[in-house]
C-alpha positions in Angstrom: -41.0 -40.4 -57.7 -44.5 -41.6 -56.8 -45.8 -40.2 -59.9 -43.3 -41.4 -62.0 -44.3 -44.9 -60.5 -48.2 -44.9 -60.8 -47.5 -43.5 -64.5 -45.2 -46.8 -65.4 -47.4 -48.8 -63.4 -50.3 -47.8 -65.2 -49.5 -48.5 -68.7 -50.9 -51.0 -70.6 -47.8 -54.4 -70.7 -46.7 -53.0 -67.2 -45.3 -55.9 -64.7 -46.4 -57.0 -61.8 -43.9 -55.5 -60.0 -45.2 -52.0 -61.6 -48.6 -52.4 -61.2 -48.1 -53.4 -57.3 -45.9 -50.0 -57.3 -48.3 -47.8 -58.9 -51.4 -49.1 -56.1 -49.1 -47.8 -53.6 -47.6 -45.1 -55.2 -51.4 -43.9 -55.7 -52.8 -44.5 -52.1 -49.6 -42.4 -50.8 -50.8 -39.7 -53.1 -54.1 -40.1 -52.5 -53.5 -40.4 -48.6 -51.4 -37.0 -49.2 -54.1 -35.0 -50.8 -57.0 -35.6 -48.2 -54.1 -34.7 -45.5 -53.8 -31.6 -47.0 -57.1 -30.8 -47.7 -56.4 -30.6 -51.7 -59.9 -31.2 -52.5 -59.8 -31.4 -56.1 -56.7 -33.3 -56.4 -57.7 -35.7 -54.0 -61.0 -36.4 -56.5 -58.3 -37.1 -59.2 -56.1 -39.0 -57.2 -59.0 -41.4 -56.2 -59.7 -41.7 -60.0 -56.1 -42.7 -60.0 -56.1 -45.1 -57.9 -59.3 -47.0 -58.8 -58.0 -47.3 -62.6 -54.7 -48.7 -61.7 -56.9 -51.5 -59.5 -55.4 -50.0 -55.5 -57.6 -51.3 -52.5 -59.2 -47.6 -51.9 -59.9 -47.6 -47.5 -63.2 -46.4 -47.2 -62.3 -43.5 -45.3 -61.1 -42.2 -48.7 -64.3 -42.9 -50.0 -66.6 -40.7 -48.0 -63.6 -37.9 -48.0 -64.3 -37.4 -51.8 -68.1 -38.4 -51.6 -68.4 -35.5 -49.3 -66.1 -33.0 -51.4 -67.9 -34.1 -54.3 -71.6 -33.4 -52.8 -70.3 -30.3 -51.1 -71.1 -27.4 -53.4 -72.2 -27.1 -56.8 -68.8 -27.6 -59.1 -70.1 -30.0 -61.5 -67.0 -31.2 -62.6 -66.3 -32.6 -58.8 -69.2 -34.5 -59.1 -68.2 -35.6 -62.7 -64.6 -36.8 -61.3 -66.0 -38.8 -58.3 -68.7 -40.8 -60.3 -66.4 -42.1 -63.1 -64.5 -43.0 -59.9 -67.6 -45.0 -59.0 -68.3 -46.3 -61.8 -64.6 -47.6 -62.8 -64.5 -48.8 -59.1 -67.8 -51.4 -59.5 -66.8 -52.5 -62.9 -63.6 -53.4 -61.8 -65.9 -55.4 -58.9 -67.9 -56.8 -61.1 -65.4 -58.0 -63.7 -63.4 -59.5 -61.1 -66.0 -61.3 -59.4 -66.7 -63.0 -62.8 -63.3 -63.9 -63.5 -63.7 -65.9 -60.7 -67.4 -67.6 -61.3 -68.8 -70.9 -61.9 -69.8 -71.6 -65.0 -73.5 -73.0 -64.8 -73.3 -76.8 -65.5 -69.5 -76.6 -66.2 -67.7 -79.6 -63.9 -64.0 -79.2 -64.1 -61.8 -82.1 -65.1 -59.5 -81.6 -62.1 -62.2 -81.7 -59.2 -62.2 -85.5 -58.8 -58.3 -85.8 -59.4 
């Protein structure tokens, strides 16, 4: 079921409702991979999470930093930086949904 609900959740038109599903549904999965030790998976499932836009605890973080700089698979490596990099541009294009504009004065801020 949780897979079933990050997949709905992370299609493009999805609701709310389905997106808030599908951040859950992909920490649980996440959470269940490092339990287990599924190294691999839980590099995937990290990707997961970061593209459907879940809050990632930094615990998670360092887990699959660590599996990823353990060894020499490349493709672990691979996974965990287009984690990275999805993870700060979804940073930085929220921060500047949420900027000032330079010299812009809203008509509502003396109302």
């Amino acid at each position: 079921m949780l897979k079933r609900s990050l997949a709905v959740g992370a299609r493009s038109g999805a609701s709310a409702e389905d997106c808030q599903r599908a951040c859950q549904a992909a920490l649980q999965l996440l959470a269940r991979s490092v339990q287990n030790g599924h190294r691999r998976l839980a590099l995937i499932r990290l990707g997961d999470a970061v593209r459907v836009g879940a809050q990632v605890q930094p615990e998670y973080w360092r887990y699959c930093e660590a599996v990823a700089a353990d060894g020499t698979d490349a493709d672990l490596r691979a996974l965990f930086l287009a984690a990275q990099r999805q993870h700060a541009l979804r940073r930085h294009e929220d921060r500047a949904a949420v900027a000032p504009i330079p010299g812009f004065q809203s008509q509502l801020e003396g109302m």
